[in-house]
N, C-alpha and C positions, 0 to 999 in steps of 0.2 A: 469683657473678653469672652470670647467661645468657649464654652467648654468640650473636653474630646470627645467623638462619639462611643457610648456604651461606659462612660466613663472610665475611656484607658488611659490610666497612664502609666507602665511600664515602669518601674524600680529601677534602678542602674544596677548591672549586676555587681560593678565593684560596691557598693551600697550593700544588696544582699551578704555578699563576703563577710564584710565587715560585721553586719547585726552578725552573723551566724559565730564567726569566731569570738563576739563582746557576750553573746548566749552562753557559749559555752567556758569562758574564762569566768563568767558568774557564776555559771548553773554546771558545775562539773557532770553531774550527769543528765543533763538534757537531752540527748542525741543514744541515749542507752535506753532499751527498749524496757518496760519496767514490768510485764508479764510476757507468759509466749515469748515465741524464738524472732519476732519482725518488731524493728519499732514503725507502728504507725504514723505515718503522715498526713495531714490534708491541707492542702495548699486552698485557700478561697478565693476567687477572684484571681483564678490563676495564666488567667489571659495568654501569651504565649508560652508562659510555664519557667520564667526566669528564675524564682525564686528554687522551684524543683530542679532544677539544671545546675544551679551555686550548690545547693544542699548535697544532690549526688556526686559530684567533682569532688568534696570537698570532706563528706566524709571516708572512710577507711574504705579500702576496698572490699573486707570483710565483712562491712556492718551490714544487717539482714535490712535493708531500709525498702518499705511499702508505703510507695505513696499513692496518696488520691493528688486527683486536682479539679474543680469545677467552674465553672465560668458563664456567664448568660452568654457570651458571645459565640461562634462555631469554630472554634481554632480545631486544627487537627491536633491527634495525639503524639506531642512530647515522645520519643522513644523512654526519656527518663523516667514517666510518670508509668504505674502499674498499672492505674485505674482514671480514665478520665471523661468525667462527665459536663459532655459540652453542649450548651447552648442551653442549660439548666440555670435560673435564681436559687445561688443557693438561700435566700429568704422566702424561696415558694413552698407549697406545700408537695411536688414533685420535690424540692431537694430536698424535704423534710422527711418524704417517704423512703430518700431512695439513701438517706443518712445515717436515718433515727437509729437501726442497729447498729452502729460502728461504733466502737471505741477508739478514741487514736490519743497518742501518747504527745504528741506536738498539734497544735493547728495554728497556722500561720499565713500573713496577707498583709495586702494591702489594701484595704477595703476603701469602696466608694466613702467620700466623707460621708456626703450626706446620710448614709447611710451604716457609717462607724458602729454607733451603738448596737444595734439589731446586729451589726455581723460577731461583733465582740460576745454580746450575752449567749449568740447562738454558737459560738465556737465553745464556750465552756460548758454549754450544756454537752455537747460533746467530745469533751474532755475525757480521759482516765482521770480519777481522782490520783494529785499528786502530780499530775500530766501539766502541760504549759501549753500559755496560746501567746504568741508575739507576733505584735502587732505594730504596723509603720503609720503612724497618722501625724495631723496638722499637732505641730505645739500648741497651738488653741483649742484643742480638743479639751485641753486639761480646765478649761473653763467654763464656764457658765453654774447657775444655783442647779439646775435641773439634776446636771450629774453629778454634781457636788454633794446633790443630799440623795442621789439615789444610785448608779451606776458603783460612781466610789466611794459611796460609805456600804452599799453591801458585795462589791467584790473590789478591795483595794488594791491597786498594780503591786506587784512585790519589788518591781522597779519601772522606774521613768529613766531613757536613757537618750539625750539630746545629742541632735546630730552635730557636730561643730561645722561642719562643711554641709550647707542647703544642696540636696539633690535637684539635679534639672530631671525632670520627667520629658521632656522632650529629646532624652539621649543624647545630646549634642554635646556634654558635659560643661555645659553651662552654667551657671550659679542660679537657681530658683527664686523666686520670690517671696517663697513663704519657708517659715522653719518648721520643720521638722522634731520627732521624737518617738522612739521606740517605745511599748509599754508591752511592761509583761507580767503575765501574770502566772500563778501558779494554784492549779484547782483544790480549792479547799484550804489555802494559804494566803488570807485578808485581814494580818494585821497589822504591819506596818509598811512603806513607801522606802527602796532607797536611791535614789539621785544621784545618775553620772553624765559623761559626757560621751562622746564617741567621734576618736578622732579617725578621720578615712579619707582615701585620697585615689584618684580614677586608677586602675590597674590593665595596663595595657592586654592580657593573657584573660580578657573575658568581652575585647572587642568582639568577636566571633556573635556571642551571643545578643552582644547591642544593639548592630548591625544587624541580625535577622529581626529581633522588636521592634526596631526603627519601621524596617519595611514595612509590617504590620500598618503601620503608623500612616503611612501614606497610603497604602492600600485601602485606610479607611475612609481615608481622605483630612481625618483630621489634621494629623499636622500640616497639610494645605491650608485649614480654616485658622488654624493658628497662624500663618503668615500672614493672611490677610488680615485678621484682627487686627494686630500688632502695627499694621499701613497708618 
């Protein structure tokens, strides 16, 4: 089968919801800025910026929230996002320059698989210490020797949290074909794993947002190439 171009595939924003509120029913203060008056954000791979759009809905209207968001692709700027650098790798050495000072208290995505590991080590380098990166990848991730004896034996998730319901990335709220799991970590906190599940289900009040990332979708033409695959 095709894969989508630029590797998009758009999170279902009831999806976001859901990690966001299971973050914060574990992590009571995740979402609370841990120096300075802004909690920082950096969304990676923030492609039309859905994950920013749940996060700002979703917390308080009070909360000082600064977000980035970056993306190789040219989406225009989110009004949600504070700062957004588009048509940037954040694994290049442009995102690297245009990163290397920021602190931020959250980084969060959904990163190209293939490319999972390099986004993950490079989110925690830019981390606060004490800070969190969560992260939505393939259940398979958690496999092979390679990361087994290197990714997590030196930075161990503080939790794996398994999706019970497969997200369709093709927005049509379809059941997917691969499972799913959140992994999160916490900077400077690699010693033990804890193990849940995450039960979620489509929420009608974030259609709006679906519906604009669909478009995206065909705009690209991908999900064209995905129907035809599929023949």
């Amino acid at each position: 089968m095709k894969r989508f171009k630029f590797d998009f595939y758009p999170t279902p924003p009831s999806c976001v919801s859901a990690i966001f509120k299971n973050a914060e029913y574990h992590h009571q203060y995740i979402f609370k800025p841990m120096t300075g008056k802004n909690l920082n954000v950096l969304d990676t791979g923030a492609g039309t910026g859905i994950w920013g759009k749940v996060l700002r809905q979703q917390l308080p209207v009070h909360s000082r929230l600064q977000l980035w968001g970056i993306d190789l692709q040219k989406f225009e700027k989110p009004p949600e996002y504070d700062y957004w650098l588009s048509g940037i790798d954040f694994l290049s050495e442009q995102g690297n320059l245009l990163l290397t000072e920021k602190s931020f208290d959250v980084v969060m995505g959904n990163p190209p698989y293939k490319h999972a590991e390099e986004f993950i080590k490079r989110s925690l380098d830019l981390t606060k210490r004490g800070g969190y990166v969560i992260m939505l990848t393939r259940l398979s991730f958690l496999e092979s020797i390679g990361r087994a004896t290197g990714l997590f034996d030196y930075y161990t998730p503080q939790r794996v949290t398994v999706l019970a319901r497969r997200p369709s990335f093709h927005l049509d709220r379809k059941t997917g074909s691969r499972a799913f799991c959140v992994l999160t970590w916490k900077k400077n906190e690699y010693d033990t794993t804890e193990l849940d599940w995450m039960l979620w289900n489509y929420e009608d009040r974030w259609d709006g947002v679906r519906r604009e990332a669909r478009e995206h979708l065909i705009d690209l033409g991908a999900f064209n190439e995905h129907l035809e695959s599929k023949k």
